[in-house]
mmCIF file of the N, C-alpha and C atoms, coordinates in Angstrom:
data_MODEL
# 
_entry.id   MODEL 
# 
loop_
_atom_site.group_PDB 
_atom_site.id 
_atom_site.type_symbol 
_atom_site.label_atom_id 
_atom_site.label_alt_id 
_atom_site.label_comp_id 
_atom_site.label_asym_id 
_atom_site.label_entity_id 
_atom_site.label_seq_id 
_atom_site.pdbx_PDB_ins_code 
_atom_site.Cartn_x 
_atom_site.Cartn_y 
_atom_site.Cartn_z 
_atom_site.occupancy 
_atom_site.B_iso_or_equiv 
_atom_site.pdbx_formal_charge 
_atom_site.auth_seq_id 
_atom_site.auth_comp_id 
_atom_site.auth_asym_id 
_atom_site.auth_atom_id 
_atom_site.pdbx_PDB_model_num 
ATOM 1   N N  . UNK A 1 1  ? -146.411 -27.365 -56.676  1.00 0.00 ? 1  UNK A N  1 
ATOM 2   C CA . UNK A 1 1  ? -146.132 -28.317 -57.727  1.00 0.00 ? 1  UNK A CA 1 
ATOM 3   C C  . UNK A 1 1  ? -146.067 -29.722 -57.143  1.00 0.00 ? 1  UNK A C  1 
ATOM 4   N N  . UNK A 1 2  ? -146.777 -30.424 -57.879  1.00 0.00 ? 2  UNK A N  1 
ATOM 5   C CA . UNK A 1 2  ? -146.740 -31.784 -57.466  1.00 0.00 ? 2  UNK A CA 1 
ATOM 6   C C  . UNK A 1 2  ? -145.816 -33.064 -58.321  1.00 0.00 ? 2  UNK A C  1 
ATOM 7   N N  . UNK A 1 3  ? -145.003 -32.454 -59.430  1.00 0.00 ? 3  UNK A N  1 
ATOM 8   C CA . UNK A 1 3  ? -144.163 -33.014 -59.968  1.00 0.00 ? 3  UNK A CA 1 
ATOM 9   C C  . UNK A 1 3  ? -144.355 -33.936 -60.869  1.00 0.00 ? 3  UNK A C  1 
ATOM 10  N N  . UNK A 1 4  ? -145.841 -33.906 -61.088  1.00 0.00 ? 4  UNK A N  1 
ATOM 11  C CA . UNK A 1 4  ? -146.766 -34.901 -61.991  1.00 0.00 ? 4  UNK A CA 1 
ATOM 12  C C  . UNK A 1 4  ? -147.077 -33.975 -63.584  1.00 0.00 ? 4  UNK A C  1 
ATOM 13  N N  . UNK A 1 5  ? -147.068 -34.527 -64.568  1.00 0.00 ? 5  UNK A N  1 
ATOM 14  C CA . UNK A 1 5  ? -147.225 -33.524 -65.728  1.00 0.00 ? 5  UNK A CA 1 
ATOM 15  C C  . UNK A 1 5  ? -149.033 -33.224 -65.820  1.00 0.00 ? 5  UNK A C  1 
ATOM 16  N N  . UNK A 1 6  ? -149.390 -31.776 -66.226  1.00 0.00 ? 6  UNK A N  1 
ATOM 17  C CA . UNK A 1 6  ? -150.479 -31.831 -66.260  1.00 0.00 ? 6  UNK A CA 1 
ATOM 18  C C  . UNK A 1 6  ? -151.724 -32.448 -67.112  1.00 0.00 ? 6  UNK A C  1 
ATOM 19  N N  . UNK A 1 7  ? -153.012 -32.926 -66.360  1.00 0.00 ? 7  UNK A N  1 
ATOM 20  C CA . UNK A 1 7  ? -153.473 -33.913 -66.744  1.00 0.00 ? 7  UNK A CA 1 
ATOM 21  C C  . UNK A 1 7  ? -153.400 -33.816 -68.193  1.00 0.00 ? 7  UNK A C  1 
ATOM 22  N N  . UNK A 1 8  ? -153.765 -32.429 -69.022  1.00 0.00 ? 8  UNK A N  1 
ATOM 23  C CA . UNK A 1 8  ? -153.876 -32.617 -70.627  1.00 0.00 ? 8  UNK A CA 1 
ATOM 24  C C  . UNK A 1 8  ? -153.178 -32.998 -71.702  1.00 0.00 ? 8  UNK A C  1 
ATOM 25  N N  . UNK A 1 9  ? -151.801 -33.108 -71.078  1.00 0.00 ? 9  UNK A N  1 
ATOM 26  C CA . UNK A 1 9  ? -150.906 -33.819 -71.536  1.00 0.00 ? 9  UNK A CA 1 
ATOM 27  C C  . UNK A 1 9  ? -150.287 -34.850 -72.050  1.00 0.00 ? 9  UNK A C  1 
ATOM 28  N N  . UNK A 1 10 ? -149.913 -35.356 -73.092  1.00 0.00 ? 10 UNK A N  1 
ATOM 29  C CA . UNK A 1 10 ? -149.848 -37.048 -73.601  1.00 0.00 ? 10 UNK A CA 1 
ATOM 30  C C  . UNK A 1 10 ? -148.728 -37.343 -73.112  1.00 0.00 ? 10 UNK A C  1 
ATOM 31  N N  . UNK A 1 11 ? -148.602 -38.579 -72.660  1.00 0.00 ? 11 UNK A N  1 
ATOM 32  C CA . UNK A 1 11 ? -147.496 -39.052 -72.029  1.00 0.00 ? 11 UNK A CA 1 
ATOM 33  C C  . UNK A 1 11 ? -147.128 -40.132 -72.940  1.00 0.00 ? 11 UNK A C  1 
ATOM 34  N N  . UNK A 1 12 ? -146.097 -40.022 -73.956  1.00 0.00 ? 12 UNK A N  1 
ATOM 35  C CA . UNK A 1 12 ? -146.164 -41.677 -74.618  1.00 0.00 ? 12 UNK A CA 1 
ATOM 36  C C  . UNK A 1 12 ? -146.022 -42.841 -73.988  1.00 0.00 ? 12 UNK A C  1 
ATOM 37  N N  . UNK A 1 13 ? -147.143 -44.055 -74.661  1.00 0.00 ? 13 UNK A N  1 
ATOM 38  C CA . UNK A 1 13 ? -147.220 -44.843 -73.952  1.00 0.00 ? 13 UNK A CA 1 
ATOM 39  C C  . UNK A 1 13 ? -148.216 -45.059 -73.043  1.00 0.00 ? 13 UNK A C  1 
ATOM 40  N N  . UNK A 1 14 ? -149.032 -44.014 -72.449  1.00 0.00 ? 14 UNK A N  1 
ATOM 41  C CA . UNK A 1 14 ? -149.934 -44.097 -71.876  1.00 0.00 ? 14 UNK A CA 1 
ATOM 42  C C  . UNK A 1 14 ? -151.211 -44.053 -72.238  1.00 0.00 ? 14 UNK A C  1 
ATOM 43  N N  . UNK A 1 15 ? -152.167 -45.026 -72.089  1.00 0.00 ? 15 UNK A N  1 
ATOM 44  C CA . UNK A 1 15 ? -153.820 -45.510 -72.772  1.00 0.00 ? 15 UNK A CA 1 
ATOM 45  C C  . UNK A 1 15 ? -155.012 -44.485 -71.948  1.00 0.00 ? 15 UNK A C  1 
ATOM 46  N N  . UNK A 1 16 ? -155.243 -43.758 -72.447  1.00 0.00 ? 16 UNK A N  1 
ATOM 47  C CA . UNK A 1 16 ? -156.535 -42.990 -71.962  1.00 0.00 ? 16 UNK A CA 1 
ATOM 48  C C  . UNK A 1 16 ? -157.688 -43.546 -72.692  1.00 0.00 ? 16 UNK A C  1 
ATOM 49  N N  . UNK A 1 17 ? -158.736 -42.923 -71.402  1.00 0.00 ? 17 UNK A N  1 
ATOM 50  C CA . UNK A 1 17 ? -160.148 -43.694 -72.134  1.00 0.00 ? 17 UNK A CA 1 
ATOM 51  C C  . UNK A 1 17 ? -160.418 -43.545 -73.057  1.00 0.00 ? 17 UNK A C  1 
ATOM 52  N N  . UNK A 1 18 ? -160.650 -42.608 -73.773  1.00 0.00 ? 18 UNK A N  1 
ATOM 53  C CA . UNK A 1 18 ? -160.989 -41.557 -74.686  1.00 0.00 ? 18 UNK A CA 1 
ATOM 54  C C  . UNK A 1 18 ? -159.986 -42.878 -75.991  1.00 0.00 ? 18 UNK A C  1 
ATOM 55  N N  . UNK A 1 19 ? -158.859 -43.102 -75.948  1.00 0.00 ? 19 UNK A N  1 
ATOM 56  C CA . UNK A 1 19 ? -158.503 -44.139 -77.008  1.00 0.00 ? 19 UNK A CA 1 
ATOM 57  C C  . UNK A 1 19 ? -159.278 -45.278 -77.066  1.00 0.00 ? 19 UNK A C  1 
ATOM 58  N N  . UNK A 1 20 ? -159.665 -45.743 -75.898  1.00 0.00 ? 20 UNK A N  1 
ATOM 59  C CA . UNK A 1 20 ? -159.820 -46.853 -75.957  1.00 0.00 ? 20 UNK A CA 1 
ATOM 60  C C  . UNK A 1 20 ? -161.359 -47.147 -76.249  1.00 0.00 ? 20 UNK A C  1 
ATOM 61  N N  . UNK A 1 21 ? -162.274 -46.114 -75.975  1.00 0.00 ? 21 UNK A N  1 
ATOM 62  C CA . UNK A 1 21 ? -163.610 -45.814 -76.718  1.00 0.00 ? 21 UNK A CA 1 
ATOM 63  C C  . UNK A 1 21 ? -163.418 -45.790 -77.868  1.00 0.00 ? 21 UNK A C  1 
ATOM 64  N N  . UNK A 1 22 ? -162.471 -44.684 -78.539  1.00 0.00 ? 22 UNK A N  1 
ATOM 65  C CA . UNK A 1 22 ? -162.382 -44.591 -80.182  1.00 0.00 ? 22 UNK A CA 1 
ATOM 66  C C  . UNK A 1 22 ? -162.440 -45.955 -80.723  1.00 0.00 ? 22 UNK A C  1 
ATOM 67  N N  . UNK A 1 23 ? -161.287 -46.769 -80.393  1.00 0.00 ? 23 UNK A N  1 
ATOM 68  C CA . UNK A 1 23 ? -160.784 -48.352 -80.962  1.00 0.00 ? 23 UNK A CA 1 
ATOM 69  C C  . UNK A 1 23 ? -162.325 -49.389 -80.766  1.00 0.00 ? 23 UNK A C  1 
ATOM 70  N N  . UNK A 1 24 ? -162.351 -49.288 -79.567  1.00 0.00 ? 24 UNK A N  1 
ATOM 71  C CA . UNK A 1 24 ? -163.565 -50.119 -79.278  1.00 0.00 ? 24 UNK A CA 1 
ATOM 72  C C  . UNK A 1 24 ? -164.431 -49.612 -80.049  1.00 0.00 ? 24 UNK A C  1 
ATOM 73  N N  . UNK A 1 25 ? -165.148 -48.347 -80.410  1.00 0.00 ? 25 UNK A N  1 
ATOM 74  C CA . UNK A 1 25 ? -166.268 -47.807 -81.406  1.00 0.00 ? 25 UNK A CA 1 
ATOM 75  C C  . UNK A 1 25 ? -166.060 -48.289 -82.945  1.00 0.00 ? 25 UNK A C  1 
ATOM 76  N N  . UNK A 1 26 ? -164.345 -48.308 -83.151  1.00 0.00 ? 26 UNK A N  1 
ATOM 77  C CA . UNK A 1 26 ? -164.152 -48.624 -84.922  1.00 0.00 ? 26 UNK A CA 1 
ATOM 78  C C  . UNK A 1 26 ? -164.222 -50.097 -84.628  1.00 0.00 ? 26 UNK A C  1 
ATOM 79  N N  . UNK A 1 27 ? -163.798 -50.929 -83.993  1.00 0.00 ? 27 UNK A N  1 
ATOM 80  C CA . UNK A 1 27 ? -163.767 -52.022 -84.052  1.00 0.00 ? 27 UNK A CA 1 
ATOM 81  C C  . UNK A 1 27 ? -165.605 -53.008 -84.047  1.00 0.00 ? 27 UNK A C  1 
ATOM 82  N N  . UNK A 1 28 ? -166.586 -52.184 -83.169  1.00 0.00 ? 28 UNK A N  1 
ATOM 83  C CA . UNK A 1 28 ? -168.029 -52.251 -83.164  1.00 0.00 ? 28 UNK A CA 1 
ATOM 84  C C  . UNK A 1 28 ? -168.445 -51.952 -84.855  1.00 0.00 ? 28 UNK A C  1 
ATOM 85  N N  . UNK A 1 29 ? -168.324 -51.146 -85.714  1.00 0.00 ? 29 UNK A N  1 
ATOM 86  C CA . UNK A 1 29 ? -168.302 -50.347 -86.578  1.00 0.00 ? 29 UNK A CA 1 
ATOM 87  C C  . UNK A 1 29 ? -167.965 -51.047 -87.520  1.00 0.00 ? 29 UNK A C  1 
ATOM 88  N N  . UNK A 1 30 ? -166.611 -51.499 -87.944  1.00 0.00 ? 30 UNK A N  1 
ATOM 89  C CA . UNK A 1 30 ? -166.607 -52.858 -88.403  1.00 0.00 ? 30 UNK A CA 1 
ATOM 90  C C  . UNK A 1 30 ? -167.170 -54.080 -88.500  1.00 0.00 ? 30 UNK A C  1 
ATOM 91  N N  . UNK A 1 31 ? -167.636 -54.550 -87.318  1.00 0.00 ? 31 UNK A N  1 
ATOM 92  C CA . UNK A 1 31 ? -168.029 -55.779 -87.530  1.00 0.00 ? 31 UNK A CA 1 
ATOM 93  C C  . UNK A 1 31 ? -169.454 -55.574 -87.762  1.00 0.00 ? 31 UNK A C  1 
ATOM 94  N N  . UNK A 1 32 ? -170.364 -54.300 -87.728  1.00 0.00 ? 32 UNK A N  1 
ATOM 95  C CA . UNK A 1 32 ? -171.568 -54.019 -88.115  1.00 0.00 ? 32 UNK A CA 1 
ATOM 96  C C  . UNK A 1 32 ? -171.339 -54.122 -89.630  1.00 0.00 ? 32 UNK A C  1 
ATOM 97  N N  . UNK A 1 33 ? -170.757 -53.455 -90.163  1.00 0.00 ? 33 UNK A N  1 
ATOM 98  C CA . UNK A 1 33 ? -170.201 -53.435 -91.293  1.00 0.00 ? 33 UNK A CA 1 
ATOM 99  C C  . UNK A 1 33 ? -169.788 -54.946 -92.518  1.00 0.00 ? 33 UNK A C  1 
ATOM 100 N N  . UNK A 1 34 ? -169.214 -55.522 -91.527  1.00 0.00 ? 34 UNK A N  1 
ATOM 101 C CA . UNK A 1 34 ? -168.820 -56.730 -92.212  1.00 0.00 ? 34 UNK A CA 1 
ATOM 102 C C  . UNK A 1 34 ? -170.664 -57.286 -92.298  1.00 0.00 ? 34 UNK A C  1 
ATOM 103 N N  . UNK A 1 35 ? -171.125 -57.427 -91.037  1.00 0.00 ? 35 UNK A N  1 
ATOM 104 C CA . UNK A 1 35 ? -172.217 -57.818 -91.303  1.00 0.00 ? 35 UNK A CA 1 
ATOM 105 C C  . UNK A 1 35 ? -173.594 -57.428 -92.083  1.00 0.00 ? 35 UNK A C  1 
ATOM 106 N N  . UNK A 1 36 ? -173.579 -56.394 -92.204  1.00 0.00 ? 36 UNK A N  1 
ATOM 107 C CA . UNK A 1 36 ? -174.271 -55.788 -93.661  1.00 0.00 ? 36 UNK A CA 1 
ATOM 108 C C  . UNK A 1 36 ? -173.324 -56.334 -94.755  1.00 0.00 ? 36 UNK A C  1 
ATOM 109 N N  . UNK A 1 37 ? -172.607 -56.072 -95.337  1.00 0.00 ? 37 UNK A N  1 
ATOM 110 C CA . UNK A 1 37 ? -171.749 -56.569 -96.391  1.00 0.00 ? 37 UNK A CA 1 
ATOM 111 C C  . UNK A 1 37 ? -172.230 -58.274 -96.410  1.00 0.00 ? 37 UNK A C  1 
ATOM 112 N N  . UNK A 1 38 ? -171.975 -59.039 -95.708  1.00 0.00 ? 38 UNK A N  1 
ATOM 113 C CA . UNK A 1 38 ? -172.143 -60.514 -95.850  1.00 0.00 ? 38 UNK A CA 1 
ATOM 114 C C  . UNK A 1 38 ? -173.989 -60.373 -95.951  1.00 0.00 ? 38 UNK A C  1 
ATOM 115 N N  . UNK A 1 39 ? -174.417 -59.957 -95.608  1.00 0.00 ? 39 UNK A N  1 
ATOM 116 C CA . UNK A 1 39 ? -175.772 -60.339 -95.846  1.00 0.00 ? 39 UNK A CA 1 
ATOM 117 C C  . UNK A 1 39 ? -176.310 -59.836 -97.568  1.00 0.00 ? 39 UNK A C  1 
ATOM 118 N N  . UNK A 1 40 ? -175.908 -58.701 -97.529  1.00 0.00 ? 40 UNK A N  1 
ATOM 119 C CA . UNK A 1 40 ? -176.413 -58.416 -98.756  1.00 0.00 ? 40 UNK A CA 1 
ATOM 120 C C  . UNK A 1 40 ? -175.571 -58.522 -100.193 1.00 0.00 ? 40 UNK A C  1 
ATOM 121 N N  . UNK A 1 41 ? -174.508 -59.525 -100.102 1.00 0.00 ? 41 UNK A N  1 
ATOM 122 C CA . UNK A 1 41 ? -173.520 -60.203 -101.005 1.00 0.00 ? 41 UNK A CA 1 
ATOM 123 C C  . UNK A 1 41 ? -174.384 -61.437 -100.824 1.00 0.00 ? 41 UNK A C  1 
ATOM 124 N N  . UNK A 1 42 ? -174.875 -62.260 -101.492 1.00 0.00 ? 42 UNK A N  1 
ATOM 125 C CA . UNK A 1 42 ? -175.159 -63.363 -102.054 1.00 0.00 ? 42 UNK A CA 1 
ATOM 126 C C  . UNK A 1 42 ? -174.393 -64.767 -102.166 1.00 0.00 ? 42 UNK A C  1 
ATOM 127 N N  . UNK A 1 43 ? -174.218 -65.623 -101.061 1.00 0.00 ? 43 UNK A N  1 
ATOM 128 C CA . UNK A 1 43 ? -173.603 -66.382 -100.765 1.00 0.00 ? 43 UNK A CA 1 
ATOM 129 C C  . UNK A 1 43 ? -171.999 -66.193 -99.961  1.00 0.00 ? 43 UNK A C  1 
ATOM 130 N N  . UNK A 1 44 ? -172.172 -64.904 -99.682  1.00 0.00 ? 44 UNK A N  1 
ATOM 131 C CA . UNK A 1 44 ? -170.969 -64.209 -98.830  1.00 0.00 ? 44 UNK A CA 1 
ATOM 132 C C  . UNK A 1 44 ? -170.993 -64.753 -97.445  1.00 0.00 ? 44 UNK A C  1 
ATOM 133 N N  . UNK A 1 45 ? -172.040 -64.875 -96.615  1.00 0.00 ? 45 UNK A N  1 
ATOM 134 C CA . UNK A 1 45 ? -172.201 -65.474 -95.663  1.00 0.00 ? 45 UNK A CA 1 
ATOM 135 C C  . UNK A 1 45 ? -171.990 -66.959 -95.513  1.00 0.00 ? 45 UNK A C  1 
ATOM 136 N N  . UNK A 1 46 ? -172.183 -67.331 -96.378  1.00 0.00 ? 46 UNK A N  1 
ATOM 137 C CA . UNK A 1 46 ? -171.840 -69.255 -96.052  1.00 0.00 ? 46 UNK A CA 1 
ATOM 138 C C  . UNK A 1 46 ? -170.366 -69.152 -96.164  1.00 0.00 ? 46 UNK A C  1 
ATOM 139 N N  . UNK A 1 47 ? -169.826 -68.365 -96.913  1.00 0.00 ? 47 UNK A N  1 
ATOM 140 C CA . UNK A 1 47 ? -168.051 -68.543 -97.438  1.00 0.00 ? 47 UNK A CA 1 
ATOM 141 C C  . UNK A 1 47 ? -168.108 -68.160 -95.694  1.00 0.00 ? 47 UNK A C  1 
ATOM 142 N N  . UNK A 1 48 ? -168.162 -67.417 -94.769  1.00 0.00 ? 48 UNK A N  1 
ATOM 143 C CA . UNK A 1 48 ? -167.331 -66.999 -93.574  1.00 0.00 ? 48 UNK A CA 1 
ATOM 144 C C  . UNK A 1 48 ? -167.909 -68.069 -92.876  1.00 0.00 ? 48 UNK A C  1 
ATOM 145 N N  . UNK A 1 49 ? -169.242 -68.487 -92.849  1.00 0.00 ? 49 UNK A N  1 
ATOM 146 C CA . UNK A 1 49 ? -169.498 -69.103 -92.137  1.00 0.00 ? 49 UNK A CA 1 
ATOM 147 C C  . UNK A 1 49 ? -168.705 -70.707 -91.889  1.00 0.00 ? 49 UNK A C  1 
ATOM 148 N N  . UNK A 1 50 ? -168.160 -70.833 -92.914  1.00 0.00 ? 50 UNK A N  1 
ATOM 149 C CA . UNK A 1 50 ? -167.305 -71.603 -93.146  1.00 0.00 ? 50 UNK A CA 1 
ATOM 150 C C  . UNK A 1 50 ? -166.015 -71.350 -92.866  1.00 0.00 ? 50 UNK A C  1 
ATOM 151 N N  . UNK A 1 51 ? -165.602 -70.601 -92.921  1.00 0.00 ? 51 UNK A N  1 
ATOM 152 C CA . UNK A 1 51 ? -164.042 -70.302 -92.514  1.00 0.00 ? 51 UNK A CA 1 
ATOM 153 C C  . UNK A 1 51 ? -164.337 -69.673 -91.150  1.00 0.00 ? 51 UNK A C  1 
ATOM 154 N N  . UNK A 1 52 ? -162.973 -69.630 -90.324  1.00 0.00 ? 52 UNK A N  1 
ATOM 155 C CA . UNK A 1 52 ? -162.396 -69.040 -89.210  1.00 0.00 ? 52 UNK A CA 1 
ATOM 156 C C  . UNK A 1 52 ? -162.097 -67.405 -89.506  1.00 0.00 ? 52 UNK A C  1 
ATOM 157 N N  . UNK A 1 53 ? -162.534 -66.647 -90.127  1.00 0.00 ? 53 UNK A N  1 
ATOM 158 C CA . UNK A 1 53 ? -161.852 -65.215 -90.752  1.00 0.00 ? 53 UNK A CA 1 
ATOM 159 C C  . UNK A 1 53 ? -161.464 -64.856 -89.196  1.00 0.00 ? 53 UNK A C  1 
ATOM 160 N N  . UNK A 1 54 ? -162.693 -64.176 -88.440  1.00 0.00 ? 54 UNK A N  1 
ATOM 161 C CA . UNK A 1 54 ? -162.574 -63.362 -87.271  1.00 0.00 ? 54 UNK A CA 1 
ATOM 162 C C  . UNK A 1 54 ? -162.010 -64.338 -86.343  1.00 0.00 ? 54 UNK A C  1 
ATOM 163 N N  . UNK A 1 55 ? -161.514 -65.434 -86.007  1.00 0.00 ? 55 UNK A N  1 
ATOM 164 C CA . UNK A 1 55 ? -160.670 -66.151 -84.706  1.00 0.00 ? 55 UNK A CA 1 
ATOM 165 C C  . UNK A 1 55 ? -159.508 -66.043 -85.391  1.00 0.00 ? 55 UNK A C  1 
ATOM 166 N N  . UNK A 1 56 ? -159.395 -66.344 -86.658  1.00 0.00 ? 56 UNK A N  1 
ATOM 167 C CA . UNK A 1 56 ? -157.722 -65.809 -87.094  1.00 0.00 ? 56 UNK A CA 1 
ATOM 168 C C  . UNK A 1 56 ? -157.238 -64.316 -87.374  1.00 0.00 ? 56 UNK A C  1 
ATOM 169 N N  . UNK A 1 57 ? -158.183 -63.565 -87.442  1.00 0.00 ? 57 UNK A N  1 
ATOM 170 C CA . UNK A 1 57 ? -158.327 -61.917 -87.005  1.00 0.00 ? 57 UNK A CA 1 
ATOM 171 C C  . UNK A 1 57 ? -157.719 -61.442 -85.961  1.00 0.00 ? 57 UNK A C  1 
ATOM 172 N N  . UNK A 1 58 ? -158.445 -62.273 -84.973  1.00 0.00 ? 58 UNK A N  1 
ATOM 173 C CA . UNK A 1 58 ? -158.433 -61.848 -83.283  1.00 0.00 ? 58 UNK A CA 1 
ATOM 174 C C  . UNK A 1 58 ? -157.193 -62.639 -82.927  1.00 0.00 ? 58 UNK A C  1 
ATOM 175 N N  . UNK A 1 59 ? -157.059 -63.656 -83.214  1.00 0.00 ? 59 UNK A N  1 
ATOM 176 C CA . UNK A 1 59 ? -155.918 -64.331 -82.818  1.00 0.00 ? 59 UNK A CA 1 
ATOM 177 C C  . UNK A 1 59 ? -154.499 -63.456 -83.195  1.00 0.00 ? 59 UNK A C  1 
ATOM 178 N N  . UNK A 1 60 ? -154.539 -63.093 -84.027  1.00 0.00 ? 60 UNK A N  1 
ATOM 179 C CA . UNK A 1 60 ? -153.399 -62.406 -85.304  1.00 0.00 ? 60 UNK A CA 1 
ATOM 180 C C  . UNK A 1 60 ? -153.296 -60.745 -84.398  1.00 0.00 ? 60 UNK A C  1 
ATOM 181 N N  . UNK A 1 61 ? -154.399 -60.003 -83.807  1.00 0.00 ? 61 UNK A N  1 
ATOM 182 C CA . UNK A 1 61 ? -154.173 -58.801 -83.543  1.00 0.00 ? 61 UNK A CA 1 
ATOM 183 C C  . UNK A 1 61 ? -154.062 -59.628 -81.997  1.00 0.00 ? 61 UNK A C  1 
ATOM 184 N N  . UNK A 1 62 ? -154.114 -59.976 -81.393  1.00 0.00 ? 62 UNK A N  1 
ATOM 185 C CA . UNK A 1 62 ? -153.408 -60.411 -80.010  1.00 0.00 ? 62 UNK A CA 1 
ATOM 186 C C  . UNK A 1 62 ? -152.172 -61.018 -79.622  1.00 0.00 ? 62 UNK A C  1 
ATOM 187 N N  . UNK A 1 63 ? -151.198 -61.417 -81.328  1.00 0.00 ? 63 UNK A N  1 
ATOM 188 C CA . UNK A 1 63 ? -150.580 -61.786 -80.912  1.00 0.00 ? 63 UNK A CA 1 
ATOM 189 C C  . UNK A 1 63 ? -149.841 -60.231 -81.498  1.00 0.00 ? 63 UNK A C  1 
ATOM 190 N N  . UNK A 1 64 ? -149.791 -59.470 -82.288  1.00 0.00 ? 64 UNK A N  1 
ATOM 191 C CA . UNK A 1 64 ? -149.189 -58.663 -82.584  1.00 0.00 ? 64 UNK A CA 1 
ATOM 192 C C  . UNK A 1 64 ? -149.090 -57.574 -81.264  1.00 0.00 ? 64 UNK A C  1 
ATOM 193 N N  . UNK A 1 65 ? -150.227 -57.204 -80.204  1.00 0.00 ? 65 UNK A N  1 
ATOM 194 C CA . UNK A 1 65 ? -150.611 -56.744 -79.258  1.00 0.00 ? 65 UNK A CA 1 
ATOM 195 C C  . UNK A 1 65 ? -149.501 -57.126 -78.242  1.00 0.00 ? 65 UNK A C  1 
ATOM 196 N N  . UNK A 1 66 ? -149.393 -58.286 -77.603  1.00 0.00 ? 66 UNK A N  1 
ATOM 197 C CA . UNK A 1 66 ? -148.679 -59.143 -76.929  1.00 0.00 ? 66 UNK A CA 1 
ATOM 198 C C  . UNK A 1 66 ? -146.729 -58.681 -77.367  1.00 0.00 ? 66 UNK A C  1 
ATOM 199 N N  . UNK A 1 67 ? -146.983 -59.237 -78.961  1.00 0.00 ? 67 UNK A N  1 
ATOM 200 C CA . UNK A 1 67 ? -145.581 -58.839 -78.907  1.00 0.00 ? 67 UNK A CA 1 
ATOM 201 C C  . UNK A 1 67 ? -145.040 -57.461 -78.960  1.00 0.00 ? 67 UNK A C  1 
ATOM 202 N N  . UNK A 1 68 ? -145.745 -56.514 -79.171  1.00 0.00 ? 68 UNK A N  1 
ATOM 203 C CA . UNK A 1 68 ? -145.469 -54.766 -79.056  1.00 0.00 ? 68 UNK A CA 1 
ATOM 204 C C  . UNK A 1 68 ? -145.342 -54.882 -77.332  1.00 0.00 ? 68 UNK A C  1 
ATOM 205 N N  . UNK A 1 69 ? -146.047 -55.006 -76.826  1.00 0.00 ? 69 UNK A N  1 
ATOM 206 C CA . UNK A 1 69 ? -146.189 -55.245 -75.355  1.00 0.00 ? 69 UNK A CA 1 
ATOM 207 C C  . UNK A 1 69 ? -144.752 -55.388 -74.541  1.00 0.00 ? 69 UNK A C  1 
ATOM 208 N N  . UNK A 1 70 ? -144.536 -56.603 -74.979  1.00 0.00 ? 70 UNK A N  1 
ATOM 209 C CA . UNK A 1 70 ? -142.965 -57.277 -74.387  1.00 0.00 ? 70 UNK A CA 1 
ATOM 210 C C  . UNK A 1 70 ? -141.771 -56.953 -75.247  1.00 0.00 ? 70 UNK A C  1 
ATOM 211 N N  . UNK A 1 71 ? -141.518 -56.005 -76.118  1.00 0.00 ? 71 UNK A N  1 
ATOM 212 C CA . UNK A 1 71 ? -140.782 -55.284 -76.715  1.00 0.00 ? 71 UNK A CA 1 
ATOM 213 C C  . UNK A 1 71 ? -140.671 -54.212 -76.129  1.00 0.00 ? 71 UNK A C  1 
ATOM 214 N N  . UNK A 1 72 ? -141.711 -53.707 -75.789  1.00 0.00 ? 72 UNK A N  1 
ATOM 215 C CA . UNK A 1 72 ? -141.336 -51.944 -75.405  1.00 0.00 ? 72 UNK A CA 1 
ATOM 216 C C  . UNK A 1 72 ? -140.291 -51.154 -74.250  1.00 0.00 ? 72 UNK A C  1 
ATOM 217 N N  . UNK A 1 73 ? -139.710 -50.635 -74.237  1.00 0.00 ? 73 UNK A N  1 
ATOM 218 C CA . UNK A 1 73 ? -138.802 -50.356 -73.331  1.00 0.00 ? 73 UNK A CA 1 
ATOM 219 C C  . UNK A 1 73 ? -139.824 -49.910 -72.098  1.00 0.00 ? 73 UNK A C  1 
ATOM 220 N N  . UNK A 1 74 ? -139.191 -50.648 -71.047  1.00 0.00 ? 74 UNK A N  1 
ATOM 221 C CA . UNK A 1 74 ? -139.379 -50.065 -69.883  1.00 0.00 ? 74 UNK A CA 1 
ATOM 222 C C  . UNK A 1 74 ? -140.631 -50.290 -69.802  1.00 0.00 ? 74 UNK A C  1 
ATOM 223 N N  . UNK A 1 75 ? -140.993 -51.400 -70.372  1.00 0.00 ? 75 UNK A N  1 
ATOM 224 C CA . UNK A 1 75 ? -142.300 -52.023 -70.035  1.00 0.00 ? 75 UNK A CA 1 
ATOM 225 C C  . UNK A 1 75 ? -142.536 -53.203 -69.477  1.00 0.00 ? 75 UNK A C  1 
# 
């Protein structure tokens, strides 16, 4: 015994690849998505192109990221 839990095991708290493919795949998936949607809506594209949507998106899930981060026990 090496006192380590075995690998198949979830450890809370801990990021395996396998999550971080999933997230990264929905998050790809989405923005394919948004972009079909804006093209084939009819003046949908100038409205974003005009606004900040996705930097206040990204900004907004990094700061929520950040603060889960420095909250967590024993983190």
């Amino acid at each position: 015994m090496t006192g380590q839990p075995p690998p198949d095991e979830r450890t809370p708290g801990r990021v395996r690849d396998r999550d971080v493919v999933v997230l990264l795949t929905g998050v790809v998936v989405g923005v394919l998505a948004a972009n079909l949607l804006s093209a084939a809506v009819p003046g949908l594209d100038q409205v974003l192109a005009g606004a900040p949507v996705l930097v206040l998106l990204l900004l907004g899930a990094t700061a929520l990221v950040l603060v889960r981060a420095l909250r967590r026990p024993g983190g």
